[in-house]
C-alpha positions as CSV (number, residue, x, y, z in Angstrom):
1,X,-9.9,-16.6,27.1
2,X,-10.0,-19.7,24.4
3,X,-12.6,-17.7,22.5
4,X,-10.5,-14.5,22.2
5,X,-7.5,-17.0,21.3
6,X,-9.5,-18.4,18.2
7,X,-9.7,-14.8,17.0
8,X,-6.8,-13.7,17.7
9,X,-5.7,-16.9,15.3
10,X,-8.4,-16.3,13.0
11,X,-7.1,-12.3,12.8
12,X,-3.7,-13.8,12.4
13,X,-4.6,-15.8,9.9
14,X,-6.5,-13.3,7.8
15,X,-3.8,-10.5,8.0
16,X,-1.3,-13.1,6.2
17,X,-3.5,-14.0,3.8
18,X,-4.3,-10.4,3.0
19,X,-0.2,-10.0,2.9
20,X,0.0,-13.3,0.3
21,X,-2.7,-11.4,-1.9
22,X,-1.2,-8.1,-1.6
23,X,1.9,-9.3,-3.2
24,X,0.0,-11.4,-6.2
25,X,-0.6,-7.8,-7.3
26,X,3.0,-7.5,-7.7
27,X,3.2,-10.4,-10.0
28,X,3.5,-9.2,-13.9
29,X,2.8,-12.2,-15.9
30,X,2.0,-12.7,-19.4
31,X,-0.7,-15.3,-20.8
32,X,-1.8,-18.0,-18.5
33,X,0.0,-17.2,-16.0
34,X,-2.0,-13.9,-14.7
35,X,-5.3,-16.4,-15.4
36,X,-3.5,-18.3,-12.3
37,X,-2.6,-15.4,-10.5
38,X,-6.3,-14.3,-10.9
39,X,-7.7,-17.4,-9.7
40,X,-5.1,-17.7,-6.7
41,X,-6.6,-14.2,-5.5
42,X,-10.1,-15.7,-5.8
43,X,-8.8,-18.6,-3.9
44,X,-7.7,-16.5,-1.2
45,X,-10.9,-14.3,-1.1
46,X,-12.9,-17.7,-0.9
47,X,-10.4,-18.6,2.1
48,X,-10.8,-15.4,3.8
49,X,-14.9,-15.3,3.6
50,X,-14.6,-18.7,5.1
51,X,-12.3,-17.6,7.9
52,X,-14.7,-14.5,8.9
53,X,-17.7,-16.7,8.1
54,X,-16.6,-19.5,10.5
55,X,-14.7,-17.6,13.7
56,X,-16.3,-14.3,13.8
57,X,-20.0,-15.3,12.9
58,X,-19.6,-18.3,14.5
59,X,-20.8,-20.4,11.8
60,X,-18.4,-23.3,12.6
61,X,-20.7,-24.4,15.2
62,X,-24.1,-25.1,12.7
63,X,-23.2,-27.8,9.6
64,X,-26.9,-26.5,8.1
65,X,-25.8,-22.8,7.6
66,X,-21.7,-23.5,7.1
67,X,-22.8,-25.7,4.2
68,X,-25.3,-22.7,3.1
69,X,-22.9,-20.3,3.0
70,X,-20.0,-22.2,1.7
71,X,-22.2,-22.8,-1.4
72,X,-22.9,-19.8,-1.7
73,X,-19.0,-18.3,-1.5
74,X,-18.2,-20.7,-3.5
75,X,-20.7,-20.2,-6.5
76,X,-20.0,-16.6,-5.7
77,X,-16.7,-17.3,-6.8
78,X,-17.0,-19.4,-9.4
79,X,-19.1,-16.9,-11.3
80,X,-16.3,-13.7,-10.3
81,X,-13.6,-16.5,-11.9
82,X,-16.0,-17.1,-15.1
83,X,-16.5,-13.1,-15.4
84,X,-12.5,-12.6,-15.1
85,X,-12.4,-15.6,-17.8
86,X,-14.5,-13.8,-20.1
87,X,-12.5,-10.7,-19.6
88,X,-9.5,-11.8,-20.1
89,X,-10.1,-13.9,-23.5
90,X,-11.5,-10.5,-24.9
């Protein structure tokens, strides 16, 4: 029972994050401000992997491979920001 409570959490969790970058789309900003909109969805994306990486892979229980694979989302992500950088300067 505990174990389908977590994902029921973790599902919970992942369907309002998905609503919270769903409506980011909707933002129409100029300049700067869609850089920060961009890197909020990122941010989100990077929260989400973590959330499926941790509860439904059951990484939370090893450090060794939830420090792994949070280095690797996260330099995942920092390159997808640096692309969307470069993109959006040109």
């Amino acid at each position: 029972m505990q174990s389908s409570r977590r994902l029921i959490h973790a599902w919970l969790l992942l369907l309002a994050l998905s609503v919270a970058t769903t409506l980011l789309t909707f933002v129409n900003a100029g300049g700067s401000a869609n850089r920060l909109v961009g890197a909020t969805v990122l941010v989100l994306a990077g929260i989400k992997g973590r959330v499926i990486l941790a509860r439904y892979l059951g990484l939370e229980t090893t450090r060794f491979w939830t420090r792994i694979f949070d280095f690797a989302l996260v330099l995942f992500l920092m390159i997808a920001f640096g692309l969307y950088m470069v993109s959006a300067s040109g």
